[in-house]
PDB file of the backbone (N, CA, C, O) and the ligand in Angstrom, with CONECT records:
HET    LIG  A 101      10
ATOM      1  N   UNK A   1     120.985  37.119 107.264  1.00  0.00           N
ATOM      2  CA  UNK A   1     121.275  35.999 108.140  1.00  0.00           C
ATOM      3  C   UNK A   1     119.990  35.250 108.393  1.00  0.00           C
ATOM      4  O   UNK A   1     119.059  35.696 109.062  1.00  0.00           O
ATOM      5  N   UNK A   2     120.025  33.874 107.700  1.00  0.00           N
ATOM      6  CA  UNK A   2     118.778  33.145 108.094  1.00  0.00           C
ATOM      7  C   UNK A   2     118.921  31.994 109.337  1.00  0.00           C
ATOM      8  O   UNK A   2     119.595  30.981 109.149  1.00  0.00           O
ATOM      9  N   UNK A   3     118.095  32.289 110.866  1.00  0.00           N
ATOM     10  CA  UNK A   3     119.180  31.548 111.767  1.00  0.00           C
ATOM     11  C   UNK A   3     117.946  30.702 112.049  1.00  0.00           C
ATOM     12  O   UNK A   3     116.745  30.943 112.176  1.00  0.00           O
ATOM     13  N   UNK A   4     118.877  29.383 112.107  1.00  0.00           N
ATOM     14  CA  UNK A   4     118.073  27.948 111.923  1.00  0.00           C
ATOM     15  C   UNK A   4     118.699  27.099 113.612  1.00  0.00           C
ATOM     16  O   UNK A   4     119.640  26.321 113.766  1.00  0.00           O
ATOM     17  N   UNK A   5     117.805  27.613 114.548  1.00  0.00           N
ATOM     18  CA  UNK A   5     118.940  26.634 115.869  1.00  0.00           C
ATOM     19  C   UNK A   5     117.747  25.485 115.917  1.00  0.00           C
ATOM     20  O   UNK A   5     116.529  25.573 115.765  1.00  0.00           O
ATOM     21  N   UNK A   6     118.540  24.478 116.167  1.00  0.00           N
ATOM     22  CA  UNK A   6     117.325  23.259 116.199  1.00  0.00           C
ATOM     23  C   UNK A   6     116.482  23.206 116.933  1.00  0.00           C
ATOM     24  O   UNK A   6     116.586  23.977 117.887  1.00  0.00           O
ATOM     25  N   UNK A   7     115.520  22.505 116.896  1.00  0.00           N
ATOM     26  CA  UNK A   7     114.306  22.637 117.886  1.00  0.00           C
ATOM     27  C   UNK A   7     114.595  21.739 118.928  1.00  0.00           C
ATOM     28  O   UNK A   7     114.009  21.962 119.987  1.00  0.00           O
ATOM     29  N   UNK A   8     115.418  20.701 118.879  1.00  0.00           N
ATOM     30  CA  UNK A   8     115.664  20.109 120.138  1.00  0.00           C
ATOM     31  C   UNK A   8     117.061  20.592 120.913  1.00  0.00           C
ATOM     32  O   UNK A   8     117.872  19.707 121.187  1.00  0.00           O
ATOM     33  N   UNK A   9     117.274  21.564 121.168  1.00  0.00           N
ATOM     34  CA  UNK A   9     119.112  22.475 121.510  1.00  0.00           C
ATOM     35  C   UNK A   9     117.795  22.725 123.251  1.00  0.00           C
ATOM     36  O   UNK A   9     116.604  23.014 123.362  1.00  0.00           O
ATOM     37  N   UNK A  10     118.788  22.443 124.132  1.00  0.00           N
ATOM     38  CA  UNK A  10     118.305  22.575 125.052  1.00  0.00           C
ATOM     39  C   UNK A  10     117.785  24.009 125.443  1.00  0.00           C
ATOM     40  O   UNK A  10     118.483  24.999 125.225  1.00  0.00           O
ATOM     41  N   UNK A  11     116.476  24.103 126.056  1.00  0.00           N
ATOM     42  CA  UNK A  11     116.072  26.036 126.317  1.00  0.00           C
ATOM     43  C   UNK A  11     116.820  26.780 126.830  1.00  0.00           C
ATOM     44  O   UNK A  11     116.837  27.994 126.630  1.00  0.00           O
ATOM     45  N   UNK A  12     117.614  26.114 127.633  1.00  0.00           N
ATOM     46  CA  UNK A  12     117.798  26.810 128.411  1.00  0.00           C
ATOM     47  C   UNK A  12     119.482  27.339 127.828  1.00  0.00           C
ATOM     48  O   UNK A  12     119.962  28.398 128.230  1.00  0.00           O
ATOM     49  N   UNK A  13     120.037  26.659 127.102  1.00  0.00           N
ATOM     50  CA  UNK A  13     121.412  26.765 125.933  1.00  0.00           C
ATOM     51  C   UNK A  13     120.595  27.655 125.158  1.00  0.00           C
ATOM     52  O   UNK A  13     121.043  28.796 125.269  1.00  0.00           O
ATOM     53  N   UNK A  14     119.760  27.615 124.550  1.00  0.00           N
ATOM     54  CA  UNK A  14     119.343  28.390 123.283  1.00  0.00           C
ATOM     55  C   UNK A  14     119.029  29.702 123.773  1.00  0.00           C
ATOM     56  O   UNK A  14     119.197  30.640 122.994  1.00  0.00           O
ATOM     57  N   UNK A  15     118.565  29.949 125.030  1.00  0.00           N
ATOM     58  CA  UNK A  15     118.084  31.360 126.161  1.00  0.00           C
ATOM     59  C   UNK A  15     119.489  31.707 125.873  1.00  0.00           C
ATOM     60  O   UNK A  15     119.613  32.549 124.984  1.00  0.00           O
ATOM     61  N   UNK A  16     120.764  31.189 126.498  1.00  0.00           N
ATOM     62  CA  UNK A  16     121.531  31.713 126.370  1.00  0.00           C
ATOM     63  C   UNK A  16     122.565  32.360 125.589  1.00  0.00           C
ATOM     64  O   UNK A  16     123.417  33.203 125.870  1.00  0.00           O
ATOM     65  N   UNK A  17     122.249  31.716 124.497  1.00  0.00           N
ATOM     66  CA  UNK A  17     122.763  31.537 123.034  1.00  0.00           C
ATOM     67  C   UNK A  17     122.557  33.153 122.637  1.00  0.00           C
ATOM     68  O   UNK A  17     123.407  34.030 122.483  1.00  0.00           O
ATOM     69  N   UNK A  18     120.975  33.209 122.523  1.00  0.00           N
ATOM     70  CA  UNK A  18     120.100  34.348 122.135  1.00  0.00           C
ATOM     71  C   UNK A  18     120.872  35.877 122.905  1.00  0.00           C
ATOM     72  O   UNK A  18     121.232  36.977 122.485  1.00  0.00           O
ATOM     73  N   UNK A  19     120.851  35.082 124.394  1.00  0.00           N
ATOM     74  CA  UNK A  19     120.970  36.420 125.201  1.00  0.00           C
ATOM     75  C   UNK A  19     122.429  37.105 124.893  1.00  0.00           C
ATOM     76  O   UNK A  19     122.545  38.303 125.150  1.00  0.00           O
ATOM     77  N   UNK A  20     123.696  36.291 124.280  1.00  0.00           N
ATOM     78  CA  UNK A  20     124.464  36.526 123.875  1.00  0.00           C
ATOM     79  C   UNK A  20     124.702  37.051 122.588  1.00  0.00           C
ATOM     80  O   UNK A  20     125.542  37.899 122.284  1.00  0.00           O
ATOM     81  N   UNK A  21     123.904  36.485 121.868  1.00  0.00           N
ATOM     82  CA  UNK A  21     124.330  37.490 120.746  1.00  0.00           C
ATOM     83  C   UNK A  21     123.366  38.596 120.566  1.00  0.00           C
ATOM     84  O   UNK A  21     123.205  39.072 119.443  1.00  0.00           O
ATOM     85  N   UNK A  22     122.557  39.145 121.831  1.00  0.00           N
ATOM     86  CA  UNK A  22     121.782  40.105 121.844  1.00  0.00           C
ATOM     87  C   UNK A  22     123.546  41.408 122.174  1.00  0.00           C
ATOM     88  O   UNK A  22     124.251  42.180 121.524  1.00  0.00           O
ATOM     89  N   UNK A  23     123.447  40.929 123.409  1.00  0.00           N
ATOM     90  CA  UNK A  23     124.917  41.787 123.589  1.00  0.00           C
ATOM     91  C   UNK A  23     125.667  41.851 122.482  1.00  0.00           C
ATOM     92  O   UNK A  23     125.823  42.964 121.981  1.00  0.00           O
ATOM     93  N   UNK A  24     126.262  40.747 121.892  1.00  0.00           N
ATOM     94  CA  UNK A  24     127.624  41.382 121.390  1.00  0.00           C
ATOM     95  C   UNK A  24     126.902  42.028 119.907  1.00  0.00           C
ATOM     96  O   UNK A  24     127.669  42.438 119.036  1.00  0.00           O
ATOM     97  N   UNK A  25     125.445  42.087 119.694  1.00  0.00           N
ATOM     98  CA  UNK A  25     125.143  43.076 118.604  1.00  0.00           C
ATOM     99  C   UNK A  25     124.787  44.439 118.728  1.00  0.00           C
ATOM    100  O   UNK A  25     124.566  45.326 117.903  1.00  0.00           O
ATOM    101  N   UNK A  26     124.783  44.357 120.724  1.00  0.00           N
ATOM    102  CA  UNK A  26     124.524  45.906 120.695  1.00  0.00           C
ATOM    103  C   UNK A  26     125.727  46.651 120.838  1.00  0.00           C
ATOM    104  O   UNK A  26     125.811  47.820 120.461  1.00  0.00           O
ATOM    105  N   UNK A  27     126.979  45.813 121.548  1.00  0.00           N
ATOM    106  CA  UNK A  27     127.898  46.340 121.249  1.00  0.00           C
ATOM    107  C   UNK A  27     129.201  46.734 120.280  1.00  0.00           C
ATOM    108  O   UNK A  27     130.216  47.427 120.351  1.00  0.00           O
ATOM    109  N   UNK A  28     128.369  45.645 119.102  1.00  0.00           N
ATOM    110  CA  UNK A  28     128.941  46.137 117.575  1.00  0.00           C
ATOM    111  C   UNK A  28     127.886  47.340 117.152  1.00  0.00           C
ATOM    112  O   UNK A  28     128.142  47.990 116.138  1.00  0.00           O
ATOM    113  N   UNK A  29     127.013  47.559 117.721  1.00  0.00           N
ATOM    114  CA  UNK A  29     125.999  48.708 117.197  1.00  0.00           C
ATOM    115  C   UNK A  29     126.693  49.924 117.757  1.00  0.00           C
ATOM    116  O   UNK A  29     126.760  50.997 117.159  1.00  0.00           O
ATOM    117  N   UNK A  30     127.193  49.688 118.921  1.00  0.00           N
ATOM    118  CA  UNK A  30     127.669  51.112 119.867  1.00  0.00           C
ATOM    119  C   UNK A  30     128.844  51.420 119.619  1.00  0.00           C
ATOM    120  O   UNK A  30     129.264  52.531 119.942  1.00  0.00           O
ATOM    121  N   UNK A  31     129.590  50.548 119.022  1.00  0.00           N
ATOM    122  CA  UNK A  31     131.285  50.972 118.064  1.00  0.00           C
ATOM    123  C   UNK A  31     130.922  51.121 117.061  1.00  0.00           C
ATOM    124  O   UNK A  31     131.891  51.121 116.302  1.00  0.00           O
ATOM    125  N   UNK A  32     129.485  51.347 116.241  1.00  0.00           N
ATOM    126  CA  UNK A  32     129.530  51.925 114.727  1.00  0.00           C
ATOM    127  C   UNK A  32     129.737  50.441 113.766  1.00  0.00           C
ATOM    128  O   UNK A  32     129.360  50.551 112.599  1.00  0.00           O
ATOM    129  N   UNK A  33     130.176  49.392 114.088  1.00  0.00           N
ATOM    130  CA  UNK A  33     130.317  48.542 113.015  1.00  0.00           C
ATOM    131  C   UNK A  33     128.967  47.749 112.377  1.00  0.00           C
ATOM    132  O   UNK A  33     128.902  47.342 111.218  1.00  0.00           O
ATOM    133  N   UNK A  34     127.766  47.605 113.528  1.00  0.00           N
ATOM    134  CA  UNK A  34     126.679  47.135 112.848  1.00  0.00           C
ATOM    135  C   UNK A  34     125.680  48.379 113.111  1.00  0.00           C
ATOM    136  O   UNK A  34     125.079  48.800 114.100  1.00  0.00           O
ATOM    137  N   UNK A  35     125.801  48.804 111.623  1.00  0.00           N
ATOM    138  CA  UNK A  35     124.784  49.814 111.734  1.00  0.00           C
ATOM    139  C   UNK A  35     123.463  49.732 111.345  1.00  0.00           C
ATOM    140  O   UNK A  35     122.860  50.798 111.475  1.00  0.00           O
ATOM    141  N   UNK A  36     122.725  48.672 110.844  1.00  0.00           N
ATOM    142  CA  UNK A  36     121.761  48.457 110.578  1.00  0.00           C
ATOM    143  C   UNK A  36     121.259  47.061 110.888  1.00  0.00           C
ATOM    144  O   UNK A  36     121.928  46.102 110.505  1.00  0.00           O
ATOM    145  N   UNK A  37     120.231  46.895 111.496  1.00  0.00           N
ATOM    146  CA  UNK A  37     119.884  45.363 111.760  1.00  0.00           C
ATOM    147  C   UNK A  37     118.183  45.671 111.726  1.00  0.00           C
ATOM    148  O   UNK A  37     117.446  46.375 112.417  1.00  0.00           O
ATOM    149  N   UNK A  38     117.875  44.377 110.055  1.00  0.00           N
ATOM    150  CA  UNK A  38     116.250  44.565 109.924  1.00  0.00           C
ATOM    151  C   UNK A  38     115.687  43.124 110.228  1.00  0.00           C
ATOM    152  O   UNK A  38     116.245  42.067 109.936  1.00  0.00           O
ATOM    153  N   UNK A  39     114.723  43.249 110.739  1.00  0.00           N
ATOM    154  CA  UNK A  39     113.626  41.711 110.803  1.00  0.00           C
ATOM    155  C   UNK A  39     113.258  41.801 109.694  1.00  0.00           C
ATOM    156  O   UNK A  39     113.064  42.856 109.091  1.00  0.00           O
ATOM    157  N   UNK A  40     113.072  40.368 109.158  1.00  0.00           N
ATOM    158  CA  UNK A  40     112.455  40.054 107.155  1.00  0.00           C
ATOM    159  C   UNK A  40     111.344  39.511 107.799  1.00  0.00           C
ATOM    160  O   UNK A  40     111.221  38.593 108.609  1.00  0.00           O
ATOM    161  N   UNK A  41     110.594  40.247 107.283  1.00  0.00           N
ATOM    162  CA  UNK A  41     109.041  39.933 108.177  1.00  0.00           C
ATOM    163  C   UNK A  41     108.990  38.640 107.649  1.00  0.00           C
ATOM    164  O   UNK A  41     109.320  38.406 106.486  1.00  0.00           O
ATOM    165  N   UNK A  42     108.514  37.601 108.596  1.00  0.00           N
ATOM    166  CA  UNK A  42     107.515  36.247 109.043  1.00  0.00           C
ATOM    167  C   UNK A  42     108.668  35.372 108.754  1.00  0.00           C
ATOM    168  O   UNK A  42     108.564  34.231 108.304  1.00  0.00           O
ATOM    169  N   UNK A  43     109.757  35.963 109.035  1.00  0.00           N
ATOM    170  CA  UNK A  43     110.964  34.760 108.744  1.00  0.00           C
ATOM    171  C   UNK A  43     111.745  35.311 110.168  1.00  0.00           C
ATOM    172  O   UNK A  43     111.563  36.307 110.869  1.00  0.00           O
ATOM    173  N   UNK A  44     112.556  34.344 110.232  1.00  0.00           N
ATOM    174  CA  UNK A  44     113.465  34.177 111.525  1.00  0.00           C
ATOM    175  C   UNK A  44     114.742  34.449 110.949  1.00  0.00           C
ATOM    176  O   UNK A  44     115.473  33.510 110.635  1.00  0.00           O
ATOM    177  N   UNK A  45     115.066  35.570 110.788  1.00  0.00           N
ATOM    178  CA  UNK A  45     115.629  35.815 109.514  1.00  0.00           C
ATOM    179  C   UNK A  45     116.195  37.450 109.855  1.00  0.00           C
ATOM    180  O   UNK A  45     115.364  38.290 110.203  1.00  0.00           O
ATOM    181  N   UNK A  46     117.742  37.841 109.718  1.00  0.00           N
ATOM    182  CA  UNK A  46     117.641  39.571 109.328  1.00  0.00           C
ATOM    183  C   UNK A  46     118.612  40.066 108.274  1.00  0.00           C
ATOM    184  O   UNK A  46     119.605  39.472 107.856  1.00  0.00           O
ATOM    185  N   UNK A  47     118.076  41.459 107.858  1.00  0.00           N
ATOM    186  CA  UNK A  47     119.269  41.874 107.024  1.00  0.00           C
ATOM    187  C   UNK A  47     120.152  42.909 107.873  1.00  0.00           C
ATOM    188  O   UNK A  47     119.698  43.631 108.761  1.00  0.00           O
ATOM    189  N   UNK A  48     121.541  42.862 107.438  1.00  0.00           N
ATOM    190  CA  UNK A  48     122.290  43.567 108.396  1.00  0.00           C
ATOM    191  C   UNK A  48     123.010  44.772 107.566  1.00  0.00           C
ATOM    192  O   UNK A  48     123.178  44.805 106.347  1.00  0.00           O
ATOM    193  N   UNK A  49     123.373  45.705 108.477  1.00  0.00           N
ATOM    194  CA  UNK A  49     124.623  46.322 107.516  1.00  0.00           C
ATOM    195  C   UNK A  49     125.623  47.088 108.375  1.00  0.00           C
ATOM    196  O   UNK A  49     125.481  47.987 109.205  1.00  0.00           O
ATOM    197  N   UNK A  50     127.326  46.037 107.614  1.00  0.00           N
ATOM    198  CA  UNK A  50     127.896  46.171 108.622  1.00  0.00           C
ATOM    199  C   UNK A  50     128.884  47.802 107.607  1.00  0.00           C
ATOM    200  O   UNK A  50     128.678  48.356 106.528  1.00  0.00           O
ATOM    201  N   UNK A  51     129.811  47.977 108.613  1.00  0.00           N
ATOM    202  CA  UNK A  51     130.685  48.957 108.475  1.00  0.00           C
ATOM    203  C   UNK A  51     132.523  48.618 109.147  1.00  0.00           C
ATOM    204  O   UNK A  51     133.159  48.926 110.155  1.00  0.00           O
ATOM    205  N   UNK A  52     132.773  47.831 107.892  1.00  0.00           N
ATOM    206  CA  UNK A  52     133.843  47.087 108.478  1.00  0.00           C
ATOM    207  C   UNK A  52     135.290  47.455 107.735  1.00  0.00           C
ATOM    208  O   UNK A  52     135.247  47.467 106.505  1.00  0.00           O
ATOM    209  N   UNK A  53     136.752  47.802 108.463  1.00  0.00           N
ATOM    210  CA  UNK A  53     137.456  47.988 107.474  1.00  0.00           C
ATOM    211  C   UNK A  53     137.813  46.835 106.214  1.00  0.00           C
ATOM    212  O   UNK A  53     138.255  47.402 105.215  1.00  0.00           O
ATOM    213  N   UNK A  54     137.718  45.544 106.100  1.00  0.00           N
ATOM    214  CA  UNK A  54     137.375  44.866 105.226  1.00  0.00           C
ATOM    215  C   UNK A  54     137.014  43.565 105.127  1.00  0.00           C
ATOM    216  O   UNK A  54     136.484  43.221 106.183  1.00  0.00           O
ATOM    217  N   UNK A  55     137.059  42.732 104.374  1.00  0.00           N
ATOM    218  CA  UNK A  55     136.587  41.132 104.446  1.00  0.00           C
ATOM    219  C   UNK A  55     136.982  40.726 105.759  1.00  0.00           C
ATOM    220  O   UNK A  55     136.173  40.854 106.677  1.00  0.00           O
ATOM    221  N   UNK A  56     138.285  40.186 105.998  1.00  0.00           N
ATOM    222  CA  UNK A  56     138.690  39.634 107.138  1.00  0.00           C
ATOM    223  C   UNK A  56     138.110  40.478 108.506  1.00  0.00           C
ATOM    224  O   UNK A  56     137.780  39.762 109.452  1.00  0.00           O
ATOM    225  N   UNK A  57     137.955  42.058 108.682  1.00  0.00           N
ATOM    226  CA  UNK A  57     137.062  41.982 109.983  1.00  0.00           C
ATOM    227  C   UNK A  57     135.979  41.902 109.831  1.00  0.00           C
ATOM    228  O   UNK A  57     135.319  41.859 110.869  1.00  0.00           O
ATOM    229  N   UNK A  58     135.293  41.845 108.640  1.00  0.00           N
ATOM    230  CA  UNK A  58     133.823  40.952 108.736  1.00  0.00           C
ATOM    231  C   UNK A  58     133.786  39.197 109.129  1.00  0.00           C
ATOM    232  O   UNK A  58     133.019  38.517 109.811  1.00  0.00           O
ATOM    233  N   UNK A  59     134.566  39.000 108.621  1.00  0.00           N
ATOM    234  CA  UNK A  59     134.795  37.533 108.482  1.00  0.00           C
ATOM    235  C   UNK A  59     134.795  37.004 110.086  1.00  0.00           C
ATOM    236  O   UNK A  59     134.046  36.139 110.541  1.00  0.00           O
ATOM    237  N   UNK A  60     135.760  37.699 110.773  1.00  0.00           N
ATOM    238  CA  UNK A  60     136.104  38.217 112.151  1.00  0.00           C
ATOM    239  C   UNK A  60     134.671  38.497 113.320  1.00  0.00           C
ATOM    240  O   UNK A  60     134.307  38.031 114.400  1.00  0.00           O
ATOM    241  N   UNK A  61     134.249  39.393 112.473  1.00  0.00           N
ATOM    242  CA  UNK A  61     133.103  39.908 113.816  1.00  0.00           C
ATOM    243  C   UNK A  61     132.061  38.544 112.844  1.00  0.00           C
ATOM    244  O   UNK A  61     131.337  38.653 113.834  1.00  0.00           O
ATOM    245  N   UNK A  62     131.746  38.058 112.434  1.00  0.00           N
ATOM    246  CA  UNK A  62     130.648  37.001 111.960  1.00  0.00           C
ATOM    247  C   UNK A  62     130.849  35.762 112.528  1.00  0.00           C
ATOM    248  O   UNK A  62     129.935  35.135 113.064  1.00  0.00           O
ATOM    249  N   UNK A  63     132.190  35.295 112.434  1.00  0.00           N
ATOM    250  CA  UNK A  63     132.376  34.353 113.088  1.00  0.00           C
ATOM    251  C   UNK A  63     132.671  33.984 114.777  1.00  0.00           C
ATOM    252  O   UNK A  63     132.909  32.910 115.330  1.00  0.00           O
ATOM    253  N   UNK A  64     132.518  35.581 115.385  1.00  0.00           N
ATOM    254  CA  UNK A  64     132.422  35.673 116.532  1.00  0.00           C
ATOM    255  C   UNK A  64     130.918  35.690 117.436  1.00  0.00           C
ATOM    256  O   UNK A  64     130.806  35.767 118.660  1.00  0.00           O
ATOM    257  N   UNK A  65     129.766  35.588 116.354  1.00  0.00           N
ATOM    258  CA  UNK A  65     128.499  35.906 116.638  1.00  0.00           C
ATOM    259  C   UNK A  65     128.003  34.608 117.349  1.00  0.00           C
ATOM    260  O   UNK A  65     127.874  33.526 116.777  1.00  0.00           O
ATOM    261  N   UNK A  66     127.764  34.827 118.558  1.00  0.00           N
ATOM    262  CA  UNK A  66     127.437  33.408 119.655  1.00  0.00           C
ATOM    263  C   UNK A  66     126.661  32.272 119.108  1.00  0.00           C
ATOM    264  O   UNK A  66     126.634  31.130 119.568  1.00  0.00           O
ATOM    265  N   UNK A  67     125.658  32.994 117.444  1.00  0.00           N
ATOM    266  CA  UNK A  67     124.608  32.046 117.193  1.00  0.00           C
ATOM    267  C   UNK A  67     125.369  31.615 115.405  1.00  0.00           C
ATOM    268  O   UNK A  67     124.751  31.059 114.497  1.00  0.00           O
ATOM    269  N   UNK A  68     126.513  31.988 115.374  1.00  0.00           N
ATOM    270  CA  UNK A  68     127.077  31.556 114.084  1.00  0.00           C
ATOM    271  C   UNK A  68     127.055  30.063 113.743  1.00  0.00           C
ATOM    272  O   UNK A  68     127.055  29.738 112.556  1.00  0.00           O
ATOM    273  N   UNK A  69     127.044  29.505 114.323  1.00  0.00           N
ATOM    274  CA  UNK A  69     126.740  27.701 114.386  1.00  0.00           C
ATOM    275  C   UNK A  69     125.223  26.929 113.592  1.00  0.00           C
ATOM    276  O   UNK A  69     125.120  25.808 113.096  1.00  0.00           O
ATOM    277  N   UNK A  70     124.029  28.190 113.742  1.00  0.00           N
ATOM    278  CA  UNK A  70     123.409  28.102 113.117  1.00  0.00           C
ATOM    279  C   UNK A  70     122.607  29.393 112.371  1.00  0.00           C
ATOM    280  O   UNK A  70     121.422  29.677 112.192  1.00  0.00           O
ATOM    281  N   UNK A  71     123.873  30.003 112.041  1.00  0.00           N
ATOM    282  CA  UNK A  71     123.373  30.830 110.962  1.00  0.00           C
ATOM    283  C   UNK A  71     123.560  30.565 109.528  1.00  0.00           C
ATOM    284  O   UNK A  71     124.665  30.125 109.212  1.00  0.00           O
ATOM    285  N   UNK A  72     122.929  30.699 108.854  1.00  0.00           N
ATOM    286  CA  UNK A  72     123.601  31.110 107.178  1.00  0.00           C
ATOM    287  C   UNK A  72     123.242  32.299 106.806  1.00  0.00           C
ATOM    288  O   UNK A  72     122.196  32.937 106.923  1.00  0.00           O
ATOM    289  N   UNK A  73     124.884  32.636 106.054  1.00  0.00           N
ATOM    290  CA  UNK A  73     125.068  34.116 106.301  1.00  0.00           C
ATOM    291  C   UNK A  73     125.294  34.366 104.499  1.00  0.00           C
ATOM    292  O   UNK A  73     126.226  34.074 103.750  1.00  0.00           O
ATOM    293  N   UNK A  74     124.075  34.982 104.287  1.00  0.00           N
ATOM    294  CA  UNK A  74     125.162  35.730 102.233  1.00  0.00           C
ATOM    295  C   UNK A  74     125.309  37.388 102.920  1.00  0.00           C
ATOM    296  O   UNK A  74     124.614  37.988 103.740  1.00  0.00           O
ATOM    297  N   UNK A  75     126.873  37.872 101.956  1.00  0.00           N
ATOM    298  CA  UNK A  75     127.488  38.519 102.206  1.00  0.00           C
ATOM    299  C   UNK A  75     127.515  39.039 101.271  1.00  0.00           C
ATOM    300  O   UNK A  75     127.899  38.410 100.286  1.00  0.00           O
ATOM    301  N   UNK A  76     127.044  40.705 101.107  1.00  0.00           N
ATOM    302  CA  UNK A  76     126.764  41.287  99.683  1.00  0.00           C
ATOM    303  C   UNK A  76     127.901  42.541  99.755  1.00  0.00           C
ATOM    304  O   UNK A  76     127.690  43.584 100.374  1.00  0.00           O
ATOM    305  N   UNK A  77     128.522  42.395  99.384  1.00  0.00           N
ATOM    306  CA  UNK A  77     129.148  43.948  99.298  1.00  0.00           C
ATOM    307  C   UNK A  77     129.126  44.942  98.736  1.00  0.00           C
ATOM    308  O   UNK A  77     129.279  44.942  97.514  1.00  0.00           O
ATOM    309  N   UNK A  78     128.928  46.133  99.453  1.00  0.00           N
ATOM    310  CA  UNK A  78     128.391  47.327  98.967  1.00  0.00           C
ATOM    311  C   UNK A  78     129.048  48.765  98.674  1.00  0.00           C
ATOM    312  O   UNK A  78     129.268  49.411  99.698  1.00  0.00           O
ATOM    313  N   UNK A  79     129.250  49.121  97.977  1.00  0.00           N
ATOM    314  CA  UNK A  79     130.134  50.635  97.596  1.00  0.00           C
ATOM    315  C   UNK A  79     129.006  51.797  97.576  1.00  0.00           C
ATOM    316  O   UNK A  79     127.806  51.523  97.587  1.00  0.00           O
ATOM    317  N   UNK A  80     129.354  52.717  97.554  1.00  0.00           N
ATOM    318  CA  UNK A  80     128.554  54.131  98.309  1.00  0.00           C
ATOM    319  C   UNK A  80     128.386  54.280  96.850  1.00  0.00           C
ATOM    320  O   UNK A  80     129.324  54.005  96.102  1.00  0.00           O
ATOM    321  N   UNK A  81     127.018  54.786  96.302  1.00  0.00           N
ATOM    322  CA  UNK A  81     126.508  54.728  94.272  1.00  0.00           C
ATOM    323  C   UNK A  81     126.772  56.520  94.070  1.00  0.00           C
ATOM    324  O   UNK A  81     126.410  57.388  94.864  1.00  0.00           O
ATOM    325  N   UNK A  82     127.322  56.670  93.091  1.00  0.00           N
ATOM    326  CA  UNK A  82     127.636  58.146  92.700  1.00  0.00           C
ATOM    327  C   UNK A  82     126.549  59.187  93.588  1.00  0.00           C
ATOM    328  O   UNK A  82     126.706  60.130  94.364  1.00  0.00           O
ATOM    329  N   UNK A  83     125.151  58.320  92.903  1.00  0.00           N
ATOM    330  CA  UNK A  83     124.007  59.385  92.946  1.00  0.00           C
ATOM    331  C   UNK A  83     123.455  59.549  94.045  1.00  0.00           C
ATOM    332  O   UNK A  83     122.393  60.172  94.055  1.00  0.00           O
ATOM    333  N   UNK A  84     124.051  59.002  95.383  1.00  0.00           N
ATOM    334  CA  UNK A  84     123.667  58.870  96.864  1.00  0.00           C
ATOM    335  C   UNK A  84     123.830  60.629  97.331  1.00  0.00           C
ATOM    336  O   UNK A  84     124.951  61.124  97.221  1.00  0.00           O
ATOM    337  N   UNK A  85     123.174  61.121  97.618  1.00  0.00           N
ATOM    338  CA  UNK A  85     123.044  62.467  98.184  1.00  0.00           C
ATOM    339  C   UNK A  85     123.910  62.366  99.254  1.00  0.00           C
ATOM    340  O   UNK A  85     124.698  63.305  99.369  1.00  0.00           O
ATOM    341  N   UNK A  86     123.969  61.558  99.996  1.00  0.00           N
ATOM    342  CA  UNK A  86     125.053  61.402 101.464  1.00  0.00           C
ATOM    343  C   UNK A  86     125.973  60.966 101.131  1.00  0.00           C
ATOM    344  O   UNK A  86     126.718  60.683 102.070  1.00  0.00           O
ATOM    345  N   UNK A  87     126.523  60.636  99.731  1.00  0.00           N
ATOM    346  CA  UNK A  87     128.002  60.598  99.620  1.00  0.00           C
ATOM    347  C   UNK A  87     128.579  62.071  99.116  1.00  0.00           C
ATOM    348  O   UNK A  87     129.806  62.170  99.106  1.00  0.00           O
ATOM    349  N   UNK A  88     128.057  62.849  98.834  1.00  0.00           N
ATOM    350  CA  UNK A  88     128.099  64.018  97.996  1.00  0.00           C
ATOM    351  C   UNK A  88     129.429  65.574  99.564  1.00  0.00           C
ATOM    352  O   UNK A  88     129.694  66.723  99.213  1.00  0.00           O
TER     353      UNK A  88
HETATM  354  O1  LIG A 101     117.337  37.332 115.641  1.00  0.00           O
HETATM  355  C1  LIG A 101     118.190  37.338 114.710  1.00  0.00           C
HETATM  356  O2  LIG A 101     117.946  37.686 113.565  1.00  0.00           O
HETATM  357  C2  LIG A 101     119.612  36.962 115.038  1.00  0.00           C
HETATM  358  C3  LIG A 101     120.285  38.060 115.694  1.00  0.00           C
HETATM  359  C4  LIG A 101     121.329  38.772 115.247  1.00  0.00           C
HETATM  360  C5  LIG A 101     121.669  39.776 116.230  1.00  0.00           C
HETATM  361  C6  LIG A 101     120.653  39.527 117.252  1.00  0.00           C
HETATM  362  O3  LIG A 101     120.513  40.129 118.323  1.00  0.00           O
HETATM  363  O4  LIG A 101     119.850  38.492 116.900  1.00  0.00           O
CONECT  354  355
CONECT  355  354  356  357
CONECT  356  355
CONECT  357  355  358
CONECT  358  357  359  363
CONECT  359  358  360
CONECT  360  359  361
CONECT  361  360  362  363
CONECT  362  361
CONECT  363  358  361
END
């Protein structure tokens, strides 16, 4: 997710913006669906990894993300690889 909010969005909208999708990512973290969230160093920018039963509740929890308006989002999908020791 590379998130682009404009530089003129009022502070005090954008404070809130932020403070919202701080919540609703900790509470997709605490139901297990976002289980990974990385900073891409020196970018404003993260990689995520969700745990979703399929497209549409990704589609679902992404488009519910308070700062989706100015995100762009690529969506990689991932299957568990034979040789993964934790799929075993
Ligand atoms: O800061 C970001 O990368 C955007 C974001 C997603 C969840 C969150 O808390 O911030």
């Amino acid at each position: 997710m590379d998130v682009d909010i404009p530089r003129d969005l009022d502070p005090e909208v954008r404070q809130e913006l932020v403070a919202r999708e701080k919540a609703y990512c900790r509470e997709l973290q605490e139901s297990g669906e976002w289980v990974h969230i990385w900073r891409c160093v020196g970018q404003y920018a993260n990689i995520s990894v969700f745990d979703v039963a399929d497209n549409e509740a990704l589609h679902a929890l992404l488009w519910r993300l308070p700062l989706f308006p100015y995100l762009r989002i690529e969506v990689t999908p991932l299957a568990r690889h034979p040789s993964d020791l934790a799929a075993a």
